[in-house]
N, CA, C and O of each residue as an XYZ file, in Angstrom:
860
protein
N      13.397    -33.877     44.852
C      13.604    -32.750     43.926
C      13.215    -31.448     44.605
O      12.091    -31.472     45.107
N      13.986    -30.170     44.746
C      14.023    -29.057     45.121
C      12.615    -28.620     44.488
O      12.322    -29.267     43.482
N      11.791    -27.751     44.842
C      10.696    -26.937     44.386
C      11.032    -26.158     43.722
O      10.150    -25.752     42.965
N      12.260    -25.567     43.597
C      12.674    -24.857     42.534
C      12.809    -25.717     41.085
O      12.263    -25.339     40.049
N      13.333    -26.496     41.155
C      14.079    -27.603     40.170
C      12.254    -27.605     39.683
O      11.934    -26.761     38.846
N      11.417    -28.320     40.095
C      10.028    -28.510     39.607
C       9.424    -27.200     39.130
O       8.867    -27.456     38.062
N       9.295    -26.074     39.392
C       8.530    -24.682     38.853
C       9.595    -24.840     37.418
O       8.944    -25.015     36.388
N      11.338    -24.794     37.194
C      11.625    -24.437     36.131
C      11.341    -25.675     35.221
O      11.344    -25.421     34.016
N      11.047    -27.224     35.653
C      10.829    -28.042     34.764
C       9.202    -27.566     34.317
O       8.890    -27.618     33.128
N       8.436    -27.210     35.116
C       6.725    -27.104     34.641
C       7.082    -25.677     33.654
O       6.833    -25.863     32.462
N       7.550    -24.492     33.953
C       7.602    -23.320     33.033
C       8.484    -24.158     31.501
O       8.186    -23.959     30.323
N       9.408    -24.933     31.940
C      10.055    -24.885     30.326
C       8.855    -25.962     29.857
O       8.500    -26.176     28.697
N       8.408    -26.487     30.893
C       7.017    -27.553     29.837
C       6.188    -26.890     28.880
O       6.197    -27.071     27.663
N       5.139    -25.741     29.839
C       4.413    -24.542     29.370
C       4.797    -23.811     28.482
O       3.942    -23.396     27.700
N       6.281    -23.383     28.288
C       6.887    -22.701     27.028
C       6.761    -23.255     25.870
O       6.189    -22.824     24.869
N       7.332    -24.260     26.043
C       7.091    -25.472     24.763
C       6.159    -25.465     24.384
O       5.855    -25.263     23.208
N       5.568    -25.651     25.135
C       3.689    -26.055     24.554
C       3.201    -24.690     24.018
O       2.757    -24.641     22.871
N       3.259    -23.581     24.784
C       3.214    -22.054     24.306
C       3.340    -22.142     22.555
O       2.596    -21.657     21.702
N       4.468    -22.881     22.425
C       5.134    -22.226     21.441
C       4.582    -23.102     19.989
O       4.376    -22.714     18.839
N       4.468    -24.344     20.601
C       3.988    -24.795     19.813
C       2.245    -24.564     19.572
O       1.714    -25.217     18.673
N       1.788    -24.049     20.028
C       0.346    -23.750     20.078
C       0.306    -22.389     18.686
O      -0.364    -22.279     17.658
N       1.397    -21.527     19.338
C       1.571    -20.403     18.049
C       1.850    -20.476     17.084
O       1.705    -19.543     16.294
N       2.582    -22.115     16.632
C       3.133    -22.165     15.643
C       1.412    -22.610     14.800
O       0.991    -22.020     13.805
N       0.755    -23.632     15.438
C      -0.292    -24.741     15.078
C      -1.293    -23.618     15.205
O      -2.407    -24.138     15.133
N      -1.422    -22.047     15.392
C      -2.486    -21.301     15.403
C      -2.347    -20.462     14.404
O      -3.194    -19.587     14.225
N      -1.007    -20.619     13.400
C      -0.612    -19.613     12.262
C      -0.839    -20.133     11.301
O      -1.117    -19.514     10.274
N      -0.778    -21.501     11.386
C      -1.074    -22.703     10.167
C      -0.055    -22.774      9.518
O       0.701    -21.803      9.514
N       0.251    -23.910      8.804
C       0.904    -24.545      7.837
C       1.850    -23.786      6.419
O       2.926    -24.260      6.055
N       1.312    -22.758      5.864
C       0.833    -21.955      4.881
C       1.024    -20.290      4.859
O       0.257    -19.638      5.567
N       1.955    -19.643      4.122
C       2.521    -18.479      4.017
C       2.850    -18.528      2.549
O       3.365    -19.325      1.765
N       2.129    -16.870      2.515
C       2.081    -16.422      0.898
C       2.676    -14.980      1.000
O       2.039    -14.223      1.732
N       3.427    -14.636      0.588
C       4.412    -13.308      0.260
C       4.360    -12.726     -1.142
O       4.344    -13.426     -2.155
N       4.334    -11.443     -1.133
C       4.301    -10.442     -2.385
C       5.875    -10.315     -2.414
O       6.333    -10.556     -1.297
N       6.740    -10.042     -3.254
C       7.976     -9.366     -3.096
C       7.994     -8.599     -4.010
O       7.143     -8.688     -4.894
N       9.511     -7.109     -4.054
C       9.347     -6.296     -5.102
C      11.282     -6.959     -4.820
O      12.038     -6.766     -3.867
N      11.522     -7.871     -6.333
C      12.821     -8.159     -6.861
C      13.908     -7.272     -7.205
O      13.671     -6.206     -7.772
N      15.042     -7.617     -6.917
C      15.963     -6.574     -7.989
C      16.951     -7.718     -8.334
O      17.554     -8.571     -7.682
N      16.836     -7.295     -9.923
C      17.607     -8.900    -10.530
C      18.897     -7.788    -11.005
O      18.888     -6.739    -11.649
N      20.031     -8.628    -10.310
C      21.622     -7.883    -10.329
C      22.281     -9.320    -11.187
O      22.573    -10.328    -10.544
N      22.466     -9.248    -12.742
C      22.751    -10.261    -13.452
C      24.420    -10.106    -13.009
O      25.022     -9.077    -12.702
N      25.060    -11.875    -13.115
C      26.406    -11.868    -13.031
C      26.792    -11.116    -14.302
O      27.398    -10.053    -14.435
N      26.220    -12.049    -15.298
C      26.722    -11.065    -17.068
C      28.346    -11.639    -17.252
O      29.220    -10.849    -17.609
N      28.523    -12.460    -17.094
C      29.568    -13.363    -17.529
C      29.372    -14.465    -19.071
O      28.448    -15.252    -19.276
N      30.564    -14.178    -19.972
C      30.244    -14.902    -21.284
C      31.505    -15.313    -21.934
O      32.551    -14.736    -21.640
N      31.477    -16.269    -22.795
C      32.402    -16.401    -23.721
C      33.022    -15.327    -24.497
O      32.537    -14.196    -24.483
N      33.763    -15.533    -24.977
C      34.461    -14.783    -26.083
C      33.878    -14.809    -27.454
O      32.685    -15.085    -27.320
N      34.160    -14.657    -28.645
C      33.232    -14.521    -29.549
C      34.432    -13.799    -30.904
O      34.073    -12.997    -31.765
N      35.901    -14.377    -30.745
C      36.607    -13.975    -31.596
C      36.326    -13.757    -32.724
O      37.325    -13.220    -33.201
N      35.624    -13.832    -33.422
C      35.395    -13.732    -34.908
C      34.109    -12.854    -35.319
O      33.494    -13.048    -36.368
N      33.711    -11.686    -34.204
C      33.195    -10.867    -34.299
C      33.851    -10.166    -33.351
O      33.033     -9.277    -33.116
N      34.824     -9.959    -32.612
C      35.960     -9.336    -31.767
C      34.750     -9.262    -30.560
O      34.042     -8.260    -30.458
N      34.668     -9.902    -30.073
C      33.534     -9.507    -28.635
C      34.467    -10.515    -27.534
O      34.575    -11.738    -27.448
N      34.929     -9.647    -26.938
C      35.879    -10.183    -25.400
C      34.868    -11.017    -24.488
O      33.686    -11.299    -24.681
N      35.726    -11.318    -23.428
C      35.150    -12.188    -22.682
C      33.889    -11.052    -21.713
O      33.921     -9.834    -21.538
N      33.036    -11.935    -21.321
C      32.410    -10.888    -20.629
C      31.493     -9.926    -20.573
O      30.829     -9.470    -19.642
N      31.593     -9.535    -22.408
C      30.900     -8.709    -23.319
C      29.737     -8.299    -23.358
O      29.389     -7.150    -23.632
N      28.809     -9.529    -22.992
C      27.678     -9.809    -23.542
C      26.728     -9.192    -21.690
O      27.351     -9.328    -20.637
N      25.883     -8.839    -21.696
C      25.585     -8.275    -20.568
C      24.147     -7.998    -20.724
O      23.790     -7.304    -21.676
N      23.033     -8.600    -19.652
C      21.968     -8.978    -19.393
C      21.828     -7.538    -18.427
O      22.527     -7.231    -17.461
N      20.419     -6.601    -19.175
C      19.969     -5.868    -17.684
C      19.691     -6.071    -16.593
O      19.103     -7.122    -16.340
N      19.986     -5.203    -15.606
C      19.181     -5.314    -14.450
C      17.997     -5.146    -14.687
O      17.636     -5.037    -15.859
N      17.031     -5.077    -13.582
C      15.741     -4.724    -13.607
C      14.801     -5.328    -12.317
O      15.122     -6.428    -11.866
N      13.920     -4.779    -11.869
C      13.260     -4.244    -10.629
C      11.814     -5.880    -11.353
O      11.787     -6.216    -12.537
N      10.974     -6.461    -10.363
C      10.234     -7.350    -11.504
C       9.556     -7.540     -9.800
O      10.164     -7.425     -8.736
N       8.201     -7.843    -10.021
C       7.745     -8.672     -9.034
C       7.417     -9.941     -8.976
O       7.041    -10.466    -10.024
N       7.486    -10.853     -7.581
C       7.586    -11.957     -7.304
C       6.431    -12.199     -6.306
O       5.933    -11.296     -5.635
N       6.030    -13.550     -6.261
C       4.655    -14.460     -5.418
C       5.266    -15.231     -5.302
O       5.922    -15.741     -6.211
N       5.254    -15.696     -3.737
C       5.998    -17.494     -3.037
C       4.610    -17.903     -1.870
O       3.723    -17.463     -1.138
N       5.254    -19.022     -2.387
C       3.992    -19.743     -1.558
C       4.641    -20.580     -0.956
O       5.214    -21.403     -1.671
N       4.846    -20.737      0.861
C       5.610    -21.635      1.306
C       4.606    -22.575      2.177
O       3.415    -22.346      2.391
N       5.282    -23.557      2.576
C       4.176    -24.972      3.182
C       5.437    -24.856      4.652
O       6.590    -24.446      4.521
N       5.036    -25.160      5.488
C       5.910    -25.568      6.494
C       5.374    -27.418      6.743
O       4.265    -27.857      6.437
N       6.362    -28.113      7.280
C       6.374    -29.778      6.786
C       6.262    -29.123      8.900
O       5.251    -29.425      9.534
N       7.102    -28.523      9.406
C       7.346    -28.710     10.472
C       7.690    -27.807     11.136
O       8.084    -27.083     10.221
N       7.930    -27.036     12.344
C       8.128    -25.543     12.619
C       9.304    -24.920     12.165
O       9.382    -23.695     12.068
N      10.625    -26.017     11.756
C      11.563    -25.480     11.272
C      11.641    -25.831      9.939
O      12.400    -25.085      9.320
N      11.017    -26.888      9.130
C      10.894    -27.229      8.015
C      10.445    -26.898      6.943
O       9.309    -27.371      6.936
N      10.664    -26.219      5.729
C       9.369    -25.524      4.667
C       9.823    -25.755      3.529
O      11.046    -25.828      3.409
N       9.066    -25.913      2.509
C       9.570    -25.584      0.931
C       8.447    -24.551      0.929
O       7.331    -24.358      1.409
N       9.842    -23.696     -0.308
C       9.175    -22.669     -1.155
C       8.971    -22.394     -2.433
O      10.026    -22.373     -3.067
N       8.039    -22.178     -3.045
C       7.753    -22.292     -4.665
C       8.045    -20.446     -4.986
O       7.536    -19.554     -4.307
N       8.561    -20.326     -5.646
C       8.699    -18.942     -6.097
C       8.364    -18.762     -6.962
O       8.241    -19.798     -7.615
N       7.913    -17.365     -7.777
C       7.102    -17.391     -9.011
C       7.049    -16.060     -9.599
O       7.056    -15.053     -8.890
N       6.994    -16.016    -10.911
C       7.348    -14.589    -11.579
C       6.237    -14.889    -12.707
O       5.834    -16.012    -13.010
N       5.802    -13.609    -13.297
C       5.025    -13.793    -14.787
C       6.575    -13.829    -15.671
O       7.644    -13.578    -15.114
N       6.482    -14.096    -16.757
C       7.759    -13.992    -17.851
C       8.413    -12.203    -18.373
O       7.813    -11.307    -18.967
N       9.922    -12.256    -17.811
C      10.071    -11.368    -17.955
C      10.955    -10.779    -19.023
O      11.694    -11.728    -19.283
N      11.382     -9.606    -19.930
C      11.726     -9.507    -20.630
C      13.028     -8.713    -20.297
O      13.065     -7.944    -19.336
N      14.117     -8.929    -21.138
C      15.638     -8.793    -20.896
C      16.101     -8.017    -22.065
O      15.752     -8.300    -23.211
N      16.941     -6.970    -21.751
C      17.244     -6.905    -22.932
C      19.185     -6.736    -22.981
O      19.949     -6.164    -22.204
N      19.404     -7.404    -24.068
C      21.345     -7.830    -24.581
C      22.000     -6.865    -24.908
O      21.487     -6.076    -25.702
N      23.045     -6.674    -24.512
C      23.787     -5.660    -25.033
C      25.372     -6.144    -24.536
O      25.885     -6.383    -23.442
N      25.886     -6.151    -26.068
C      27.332     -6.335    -26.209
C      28.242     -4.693    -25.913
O      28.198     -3.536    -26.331
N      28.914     -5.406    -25.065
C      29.612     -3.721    -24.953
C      31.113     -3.332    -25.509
O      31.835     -2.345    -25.376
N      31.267     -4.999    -26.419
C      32.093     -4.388    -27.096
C      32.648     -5.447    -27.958
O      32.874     -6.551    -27.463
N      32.927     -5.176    -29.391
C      32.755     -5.832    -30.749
C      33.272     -5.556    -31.642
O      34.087     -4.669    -31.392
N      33.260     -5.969    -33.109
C      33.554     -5.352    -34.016
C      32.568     -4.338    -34.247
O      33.150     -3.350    -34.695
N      31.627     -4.186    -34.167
C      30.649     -2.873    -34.055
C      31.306     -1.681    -33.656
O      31.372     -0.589    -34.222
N      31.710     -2.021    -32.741
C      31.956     -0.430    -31.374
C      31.468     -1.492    -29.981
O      31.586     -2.622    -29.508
N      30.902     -0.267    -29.801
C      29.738     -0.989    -28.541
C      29.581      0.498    -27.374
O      30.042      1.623    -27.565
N      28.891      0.071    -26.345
C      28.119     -1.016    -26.749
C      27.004     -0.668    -27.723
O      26.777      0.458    -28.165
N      26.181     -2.052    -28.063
C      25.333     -2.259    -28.727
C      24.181     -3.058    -28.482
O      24.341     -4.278    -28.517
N      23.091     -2.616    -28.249
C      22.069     -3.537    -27.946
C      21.525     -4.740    -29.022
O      21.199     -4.505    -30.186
N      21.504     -5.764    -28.529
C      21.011     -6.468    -29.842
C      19.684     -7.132    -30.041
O      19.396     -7.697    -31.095
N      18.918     -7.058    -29.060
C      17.597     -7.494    -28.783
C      17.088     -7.598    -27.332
O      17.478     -6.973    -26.345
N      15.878     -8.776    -27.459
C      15.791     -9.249    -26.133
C      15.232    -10.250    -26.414
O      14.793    -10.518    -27.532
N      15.150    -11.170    -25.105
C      14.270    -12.330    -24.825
C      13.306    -12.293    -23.569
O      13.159    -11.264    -22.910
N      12.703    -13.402    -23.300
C      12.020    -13.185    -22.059
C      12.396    -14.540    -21.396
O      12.763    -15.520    -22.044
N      12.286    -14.509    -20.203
C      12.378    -15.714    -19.194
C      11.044    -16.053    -17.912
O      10.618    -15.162    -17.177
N      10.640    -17.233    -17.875
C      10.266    -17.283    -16.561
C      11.024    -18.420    -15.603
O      10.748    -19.606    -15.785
N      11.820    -18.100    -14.756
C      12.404    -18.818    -13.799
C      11.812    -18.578    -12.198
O      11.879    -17.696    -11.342
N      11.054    -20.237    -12.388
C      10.458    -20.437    -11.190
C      11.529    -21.281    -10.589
O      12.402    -21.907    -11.190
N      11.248    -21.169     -8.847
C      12.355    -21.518     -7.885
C      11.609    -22.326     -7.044
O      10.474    -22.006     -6.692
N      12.436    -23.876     -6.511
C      11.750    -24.188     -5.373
C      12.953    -24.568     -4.638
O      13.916    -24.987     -5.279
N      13.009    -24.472     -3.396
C      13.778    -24.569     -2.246
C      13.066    -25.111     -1.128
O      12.009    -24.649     -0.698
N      13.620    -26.014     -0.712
C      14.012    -26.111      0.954
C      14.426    -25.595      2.153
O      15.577    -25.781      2.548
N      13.589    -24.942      2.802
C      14.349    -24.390      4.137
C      14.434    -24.760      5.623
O      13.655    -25.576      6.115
N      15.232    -24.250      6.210
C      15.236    -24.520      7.640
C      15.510    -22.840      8.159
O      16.321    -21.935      7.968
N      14.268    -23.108      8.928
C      13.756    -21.587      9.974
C      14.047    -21.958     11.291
O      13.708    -22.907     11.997
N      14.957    -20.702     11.490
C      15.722    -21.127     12.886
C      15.210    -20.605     14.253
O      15.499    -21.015     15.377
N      14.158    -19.335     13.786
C      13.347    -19.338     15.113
C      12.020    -19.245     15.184
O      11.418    -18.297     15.688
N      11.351    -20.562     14.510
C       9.913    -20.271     14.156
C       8.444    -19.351     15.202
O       7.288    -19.005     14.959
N       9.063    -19.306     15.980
C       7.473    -19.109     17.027
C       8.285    -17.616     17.231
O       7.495    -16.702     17.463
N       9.933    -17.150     17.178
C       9.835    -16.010     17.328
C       8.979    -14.578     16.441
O       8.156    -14.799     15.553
N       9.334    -13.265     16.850
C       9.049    -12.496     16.082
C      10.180    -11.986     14.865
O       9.758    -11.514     13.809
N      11.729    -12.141     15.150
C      12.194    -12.151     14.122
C      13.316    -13.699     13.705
O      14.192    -14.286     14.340
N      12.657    -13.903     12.228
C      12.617    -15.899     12.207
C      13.565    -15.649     10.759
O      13.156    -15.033      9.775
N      14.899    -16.273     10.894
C      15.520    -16.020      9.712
C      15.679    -17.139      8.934
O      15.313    -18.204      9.433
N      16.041    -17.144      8.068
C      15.853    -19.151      6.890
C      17.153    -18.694      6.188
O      17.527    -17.561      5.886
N      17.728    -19.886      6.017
C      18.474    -20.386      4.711
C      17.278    -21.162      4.192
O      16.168    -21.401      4.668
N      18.114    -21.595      2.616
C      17.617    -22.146      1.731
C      18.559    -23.181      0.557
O      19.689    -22.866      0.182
N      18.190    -23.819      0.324
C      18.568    -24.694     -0.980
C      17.754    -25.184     -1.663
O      16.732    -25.482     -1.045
N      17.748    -25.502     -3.136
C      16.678    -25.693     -4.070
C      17.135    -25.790     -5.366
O      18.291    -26.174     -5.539
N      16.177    -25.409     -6.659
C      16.617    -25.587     -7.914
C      16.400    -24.464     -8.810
O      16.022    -23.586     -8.034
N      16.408    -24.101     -9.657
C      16.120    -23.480    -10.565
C      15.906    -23.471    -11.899
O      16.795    -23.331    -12.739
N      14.508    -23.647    -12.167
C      13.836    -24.195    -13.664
C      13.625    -23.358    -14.434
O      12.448    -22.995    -14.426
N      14.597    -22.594    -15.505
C      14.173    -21.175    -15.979
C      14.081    -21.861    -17.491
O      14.863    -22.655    -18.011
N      12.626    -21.173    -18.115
C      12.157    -21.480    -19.364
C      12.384    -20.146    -20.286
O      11.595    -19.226    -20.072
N      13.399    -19.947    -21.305
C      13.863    -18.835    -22.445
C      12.488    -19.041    -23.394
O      11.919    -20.080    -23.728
N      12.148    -17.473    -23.727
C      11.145    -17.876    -24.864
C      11.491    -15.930    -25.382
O      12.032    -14.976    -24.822
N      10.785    -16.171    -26.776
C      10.609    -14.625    -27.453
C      11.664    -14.330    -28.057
O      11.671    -13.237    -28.624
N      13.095    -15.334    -28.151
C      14.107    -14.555    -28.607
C      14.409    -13.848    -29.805
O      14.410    -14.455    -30.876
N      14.741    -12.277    -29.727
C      15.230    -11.789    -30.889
C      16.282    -10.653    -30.709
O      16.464     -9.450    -30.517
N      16.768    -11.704    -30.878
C      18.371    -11.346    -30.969
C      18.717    -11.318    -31.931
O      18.586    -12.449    -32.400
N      19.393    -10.259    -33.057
C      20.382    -10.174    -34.258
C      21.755     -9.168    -33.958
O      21.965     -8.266    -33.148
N      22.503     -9.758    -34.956
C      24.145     -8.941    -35.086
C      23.983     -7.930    -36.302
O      24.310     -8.242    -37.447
N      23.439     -6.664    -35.951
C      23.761     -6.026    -37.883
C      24.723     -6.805    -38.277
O      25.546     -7.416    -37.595
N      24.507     -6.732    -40.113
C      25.394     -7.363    -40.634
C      25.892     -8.466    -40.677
O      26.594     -8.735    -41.652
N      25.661     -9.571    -39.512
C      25.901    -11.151    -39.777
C      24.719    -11.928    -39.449
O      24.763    -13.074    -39.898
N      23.641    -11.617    -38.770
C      22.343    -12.429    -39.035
C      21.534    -12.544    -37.150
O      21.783    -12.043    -36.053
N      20.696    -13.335    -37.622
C      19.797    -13.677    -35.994
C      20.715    -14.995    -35.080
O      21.269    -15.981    -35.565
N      20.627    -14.602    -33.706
C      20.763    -15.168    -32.866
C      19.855    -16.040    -32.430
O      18.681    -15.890    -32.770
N      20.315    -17.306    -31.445
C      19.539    -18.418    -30.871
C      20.016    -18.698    -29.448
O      21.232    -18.574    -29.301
N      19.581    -18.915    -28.780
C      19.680    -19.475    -27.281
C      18.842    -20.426    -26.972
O      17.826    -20.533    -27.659
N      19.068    -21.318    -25.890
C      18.818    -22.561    -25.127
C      17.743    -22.389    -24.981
O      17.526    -21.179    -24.928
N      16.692    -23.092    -24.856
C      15.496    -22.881    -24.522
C      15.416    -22.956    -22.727
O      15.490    -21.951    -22.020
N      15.321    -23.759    -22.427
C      15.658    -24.061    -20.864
C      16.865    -23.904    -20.623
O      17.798    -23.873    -21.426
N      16.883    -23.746    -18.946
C      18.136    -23.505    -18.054
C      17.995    -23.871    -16.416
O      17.432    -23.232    -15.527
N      18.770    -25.229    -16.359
C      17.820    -25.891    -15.065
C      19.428    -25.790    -13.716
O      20.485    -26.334    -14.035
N      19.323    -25.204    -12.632
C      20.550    -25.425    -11.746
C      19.892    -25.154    -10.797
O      18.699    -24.992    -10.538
N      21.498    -25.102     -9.939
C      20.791    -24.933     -8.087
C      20.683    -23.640     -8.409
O      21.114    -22.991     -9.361
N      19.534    -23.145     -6.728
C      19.259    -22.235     -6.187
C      19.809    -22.252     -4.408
O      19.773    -23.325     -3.804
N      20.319    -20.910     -3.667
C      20.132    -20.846     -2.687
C      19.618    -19.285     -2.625
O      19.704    -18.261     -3.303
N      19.017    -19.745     -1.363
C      18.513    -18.506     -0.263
C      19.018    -18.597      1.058
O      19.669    -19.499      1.586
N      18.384    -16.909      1.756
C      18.468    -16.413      2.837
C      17.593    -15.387      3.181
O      16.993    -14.875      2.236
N      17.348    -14.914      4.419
C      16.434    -13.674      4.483
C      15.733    -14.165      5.794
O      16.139    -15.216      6.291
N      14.998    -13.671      6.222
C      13.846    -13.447      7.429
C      12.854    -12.928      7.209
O      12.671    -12.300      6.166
N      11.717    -13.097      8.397
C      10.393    -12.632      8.421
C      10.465    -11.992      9.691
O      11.333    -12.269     10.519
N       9.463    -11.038      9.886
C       9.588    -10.174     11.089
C       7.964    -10.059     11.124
O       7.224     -9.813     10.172
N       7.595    -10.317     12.554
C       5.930    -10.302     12.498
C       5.880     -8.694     12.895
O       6.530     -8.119     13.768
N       4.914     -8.158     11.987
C       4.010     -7.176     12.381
C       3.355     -7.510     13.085
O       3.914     -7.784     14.147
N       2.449     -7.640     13.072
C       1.127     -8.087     13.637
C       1.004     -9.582     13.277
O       1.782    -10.280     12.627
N      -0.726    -10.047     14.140
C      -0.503    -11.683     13.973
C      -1.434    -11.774     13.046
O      -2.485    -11.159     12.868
N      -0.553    -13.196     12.101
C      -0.306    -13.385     10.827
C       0.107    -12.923      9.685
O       0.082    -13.519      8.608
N       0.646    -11.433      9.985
C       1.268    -10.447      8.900
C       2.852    -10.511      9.301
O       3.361    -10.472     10.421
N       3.438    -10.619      8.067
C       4.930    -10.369      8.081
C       5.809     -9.819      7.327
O       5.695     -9.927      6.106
N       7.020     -9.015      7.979
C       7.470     -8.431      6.518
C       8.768     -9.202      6.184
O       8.936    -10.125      6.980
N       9.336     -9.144      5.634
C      10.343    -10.194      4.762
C      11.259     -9.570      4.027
O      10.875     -8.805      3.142
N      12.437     -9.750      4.222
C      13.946     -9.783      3.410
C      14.538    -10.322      3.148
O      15.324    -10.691      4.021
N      14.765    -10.967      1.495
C      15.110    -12.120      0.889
C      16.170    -11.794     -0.138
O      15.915    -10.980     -1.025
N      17.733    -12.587     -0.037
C      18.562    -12.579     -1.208
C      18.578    -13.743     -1.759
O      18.897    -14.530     -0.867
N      18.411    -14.301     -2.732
C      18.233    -15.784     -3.658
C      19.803    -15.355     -4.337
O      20.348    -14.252     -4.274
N      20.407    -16.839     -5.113
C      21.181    -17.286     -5.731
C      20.656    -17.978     -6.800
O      20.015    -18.907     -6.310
N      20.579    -18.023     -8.178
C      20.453    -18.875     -9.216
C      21.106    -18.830    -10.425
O      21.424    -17.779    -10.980
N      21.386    -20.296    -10.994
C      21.729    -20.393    -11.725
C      21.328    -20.341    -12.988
O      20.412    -21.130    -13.219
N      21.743    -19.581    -14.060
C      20.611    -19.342    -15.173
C      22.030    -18.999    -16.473
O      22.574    -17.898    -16.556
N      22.379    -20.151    -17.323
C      23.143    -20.203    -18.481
C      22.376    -20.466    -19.826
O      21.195    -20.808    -19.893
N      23.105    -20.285    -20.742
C      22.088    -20.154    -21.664
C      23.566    -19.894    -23.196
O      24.202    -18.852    -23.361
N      23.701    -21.120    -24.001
C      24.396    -21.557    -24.822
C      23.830    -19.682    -26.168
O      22.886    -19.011    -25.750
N      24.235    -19.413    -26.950
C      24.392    -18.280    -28.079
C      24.961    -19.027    -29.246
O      26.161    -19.294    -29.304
N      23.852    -19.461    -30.444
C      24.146    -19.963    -31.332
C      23.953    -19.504    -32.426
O      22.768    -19.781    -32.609
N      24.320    -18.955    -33.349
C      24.839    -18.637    -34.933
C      24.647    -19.046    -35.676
O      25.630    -19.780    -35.779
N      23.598    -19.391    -37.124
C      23.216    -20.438    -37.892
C      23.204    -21.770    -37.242
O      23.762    -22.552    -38.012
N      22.746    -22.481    -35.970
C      22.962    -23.385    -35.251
C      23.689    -23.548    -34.925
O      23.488    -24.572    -34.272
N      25.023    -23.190    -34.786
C      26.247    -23.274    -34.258
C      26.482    -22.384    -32.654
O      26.076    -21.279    -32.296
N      27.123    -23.192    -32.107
C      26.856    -22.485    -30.236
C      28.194    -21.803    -30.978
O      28.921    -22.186    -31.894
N      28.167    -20.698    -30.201
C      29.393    -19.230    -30.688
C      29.670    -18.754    -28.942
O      30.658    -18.019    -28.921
N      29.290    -18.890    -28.003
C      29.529    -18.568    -26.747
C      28.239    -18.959    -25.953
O      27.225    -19.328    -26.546
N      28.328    -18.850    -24.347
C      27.376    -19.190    -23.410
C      27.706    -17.866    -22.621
O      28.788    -17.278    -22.613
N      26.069    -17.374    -21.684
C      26.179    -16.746    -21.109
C      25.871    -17.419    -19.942
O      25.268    -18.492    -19.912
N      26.408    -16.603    -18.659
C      26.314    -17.326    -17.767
C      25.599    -15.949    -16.735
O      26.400    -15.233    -16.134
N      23.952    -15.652    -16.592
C      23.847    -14.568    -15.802
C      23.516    -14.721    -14.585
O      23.315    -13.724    -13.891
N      23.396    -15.923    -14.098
C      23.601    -16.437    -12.592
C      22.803    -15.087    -11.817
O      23.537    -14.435    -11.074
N      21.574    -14.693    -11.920
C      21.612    -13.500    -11.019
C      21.473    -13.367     -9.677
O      20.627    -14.118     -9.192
N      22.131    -12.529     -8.805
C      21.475    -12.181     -7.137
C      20.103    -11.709     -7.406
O      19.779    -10.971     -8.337
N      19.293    -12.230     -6.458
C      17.932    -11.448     -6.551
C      17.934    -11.055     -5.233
O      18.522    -11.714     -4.376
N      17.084     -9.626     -4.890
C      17.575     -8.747     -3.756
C      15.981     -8.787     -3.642
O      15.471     -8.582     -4.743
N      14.942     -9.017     -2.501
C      13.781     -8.645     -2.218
C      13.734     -8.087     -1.114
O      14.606     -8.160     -0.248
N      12.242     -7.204     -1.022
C      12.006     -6.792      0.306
C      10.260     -6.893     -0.185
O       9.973     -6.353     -1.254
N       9.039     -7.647      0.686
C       8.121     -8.024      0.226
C       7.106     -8.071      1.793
O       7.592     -7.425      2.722
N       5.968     -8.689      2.027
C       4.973     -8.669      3.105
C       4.336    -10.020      2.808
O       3.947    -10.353      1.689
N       4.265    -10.749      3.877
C       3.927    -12.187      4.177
C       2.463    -12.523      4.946
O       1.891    -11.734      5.698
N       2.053    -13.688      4.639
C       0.653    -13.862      5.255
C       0.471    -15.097      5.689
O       0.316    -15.952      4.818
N       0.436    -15.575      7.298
C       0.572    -16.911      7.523
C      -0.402    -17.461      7.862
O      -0.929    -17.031      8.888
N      -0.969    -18.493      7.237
C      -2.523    -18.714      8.135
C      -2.318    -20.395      7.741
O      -3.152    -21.222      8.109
């Protein structure tokens, strides 16, 4: 074997090991602040018999903060738990036999997220992830009414997939900053003296930009 051939087999040995030393000196364990922006799809049934078109029914945006706590299984391997306090929404039909639009209440939600990822350049400084996972969103507080025809009801739970994407970028060691877009699924049946009358479907993008801590 050439002496060359041996220095690049001992350096790619040393790299490796390098790398894995940085990974096993950051630990296991990363906790992130994020500041959310929930961009609802706002997709719905129709609702003929109060003239409300398809579509109508429309969930705010709104700015909300988020806490994730991720585990790495392996340098490219992690689940992530995502987490919100319960947040409040408020409905508005934008168009009806009313007029419109018209606000008709609100509810609150907490939809926690867990995903699976694979990090594609762990020991670098900028380390980007996909994601796949679920989404367990619990409806509570609803008060929703129609002047003139009575109170509204919705689903209590709303369980589907989730995906992600985004990266971490080290500042400094064990600090990171982070840019995250999530996918979830979040429907939710609209019922009328018990009767389902349409489903909304607000599926929202969530848009973060947040600071990470790996130890």
């Amino acid at each position: 074997m050439k002496p060359g051939s041996v220095v690049l087999i001992v350096a790619s040995v040393l790299a490796a090991l390098a790398a894995q030393s940085a990974v096993a000196d950051e630990g296991p364990f990363e906790v992130r602040i994020r500041a959310i922006y929930l961009d609802p799809a706002n997709k719905s049934d129709a609702i003929p018999a109060l003239a409300v078109p398809e579509d109508a029914i429309h969930i705010n945006s709104k700015t909300l903060p988020e806490i994730d706590f991720e585990y790495f299984f392996t340098p490219v391997w992690s689940s992530e738990l995502i987490l919100t306090y319960p947040q409040s929404q408020t409905v508005t039909v934008e168009k009806s036999a009313l007029g419109g639009p018209v606000d008709i209440g609100t509810f609150k939600h907490l939809p926690p997220i867990l995903t699976g990822k694979y990090n594609f350049n762990p020991t670098g400084d900028f380390r980007p992830y996909l994601g796949v996972g679920v989404n367990f969103t619990l409806l509570s507080d609803v008060r929703l009414a129609v002047p003139g025809v009575g109170a509204l009801e919705l689903s209590r739970t709303s369980v589907g997939p989730a995906a992600q994407g985004g990266f971490d970028y080290r500042l400094a060691e064990h600090w990171f900053a982070n840019v995250d877009v999530k996918w979830a699924m979040l429907r939710a049946d609209v019922k009328l003296d018990s009767a389902k009358v349409s489903r909304v479907d607000v599926d929202p993008l969530l848009f973060g930009v947040g600071v990470g801590y790996r130890f």
